[in-house]
C-alpha positions in Angstrom: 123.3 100.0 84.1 122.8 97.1 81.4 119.5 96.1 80.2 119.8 92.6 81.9 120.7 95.1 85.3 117.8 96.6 84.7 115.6 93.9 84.2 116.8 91.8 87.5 116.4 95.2 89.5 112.7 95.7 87.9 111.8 91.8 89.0 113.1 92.5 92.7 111.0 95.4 92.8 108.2 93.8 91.5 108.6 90.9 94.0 109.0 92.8 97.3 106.0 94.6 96.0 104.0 91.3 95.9 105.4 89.9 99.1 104.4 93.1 100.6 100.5 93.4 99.4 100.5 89.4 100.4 101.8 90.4 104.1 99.1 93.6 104.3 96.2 91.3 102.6 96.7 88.6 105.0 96.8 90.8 108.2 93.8 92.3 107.2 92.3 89.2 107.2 94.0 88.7 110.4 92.0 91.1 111.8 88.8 90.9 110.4 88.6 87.5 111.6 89.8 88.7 115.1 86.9 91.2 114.9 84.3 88.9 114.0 81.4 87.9 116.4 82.2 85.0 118.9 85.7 85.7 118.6 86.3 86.8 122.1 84.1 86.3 125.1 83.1 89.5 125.2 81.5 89.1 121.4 80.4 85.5 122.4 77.6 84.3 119.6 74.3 83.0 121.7 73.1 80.0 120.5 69.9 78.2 121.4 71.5 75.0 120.4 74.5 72.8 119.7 74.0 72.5 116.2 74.2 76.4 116.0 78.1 76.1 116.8 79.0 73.8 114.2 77.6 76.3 111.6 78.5 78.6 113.2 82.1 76.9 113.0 81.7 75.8 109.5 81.4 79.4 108.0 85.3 80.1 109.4 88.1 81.1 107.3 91.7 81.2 107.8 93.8 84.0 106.6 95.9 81.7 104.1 92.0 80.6 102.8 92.3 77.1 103.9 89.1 75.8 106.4 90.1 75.5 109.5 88.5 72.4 111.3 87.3 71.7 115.2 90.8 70.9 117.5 89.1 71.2 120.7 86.6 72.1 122.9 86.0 73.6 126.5 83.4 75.2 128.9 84.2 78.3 130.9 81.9 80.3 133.1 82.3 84.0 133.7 80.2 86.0 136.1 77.1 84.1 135.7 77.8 83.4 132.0 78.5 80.0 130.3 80.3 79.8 127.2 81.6 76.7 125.5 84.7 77.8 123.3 85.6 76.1 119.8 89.4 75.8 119.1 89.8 75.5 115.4 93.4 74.9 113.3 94.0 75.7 109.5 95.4 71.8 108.3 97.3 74.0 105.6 98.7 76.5 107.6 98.4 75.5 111.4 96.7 78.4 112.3 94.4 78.8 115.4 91.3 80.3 116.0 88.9 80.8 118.9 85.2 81.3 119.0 83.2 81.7 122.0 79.2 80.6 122.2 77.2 82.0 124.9 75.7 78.5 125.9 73.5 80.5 129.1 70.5 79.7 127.4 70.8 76.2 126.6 71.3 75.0 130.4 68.3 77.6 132.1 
């Protein structure tokens, strides 16, 4: 094989190897987001008040490392428990996030 042969071959290796860390860095992220508290109702972060969520909410990250911001809100009540839920989208990459506050406290 020719030197420049050799040299095209060496930067396609070199960039599937980036492209792949990229992909296994950013699901990693993926899931330690999905894993932190208040991510799912069952993980729901109890807050005492409603300015608890929007730090809560502020301290986010998305995988791409853009800040996601505040899309939506809703309540939902599950055997006895209310949560209010936070839907949150990267502006740079359109992903979305839930987190779930235990809000129980607040309305007893």
């Amino acid at each position: 094989m020719s030197p420049l042969g050799l040299a095209l071959l060496a930067a396609l290796v070199a960039a599937l190897v980036a492209s792949g860390l990229r992909r296994a860095r950013t699901a990693r992220i993926r899931r330690e987001i999905r894993d932190l508290p208040g991510s799912a109702p069952e993980t729901a972060l109890a807050v005492d008040d409603f300015g608890e969520m929007d730090a809560a909410i502020a301290l986010r990250a998305c995988p791409c490392g853009g800040r996601p911001t505040l899309a939506g809100e809703g309540s939902r009540e599950v055997d006895g428990r209310r949560f209010r839920v936070a839907r949150l989208v990267c502006p740079s990459c359109e992903e979305e996030q839930f987190v779930f506050f235990e809000t129980t406290r607040l309305f007893h």
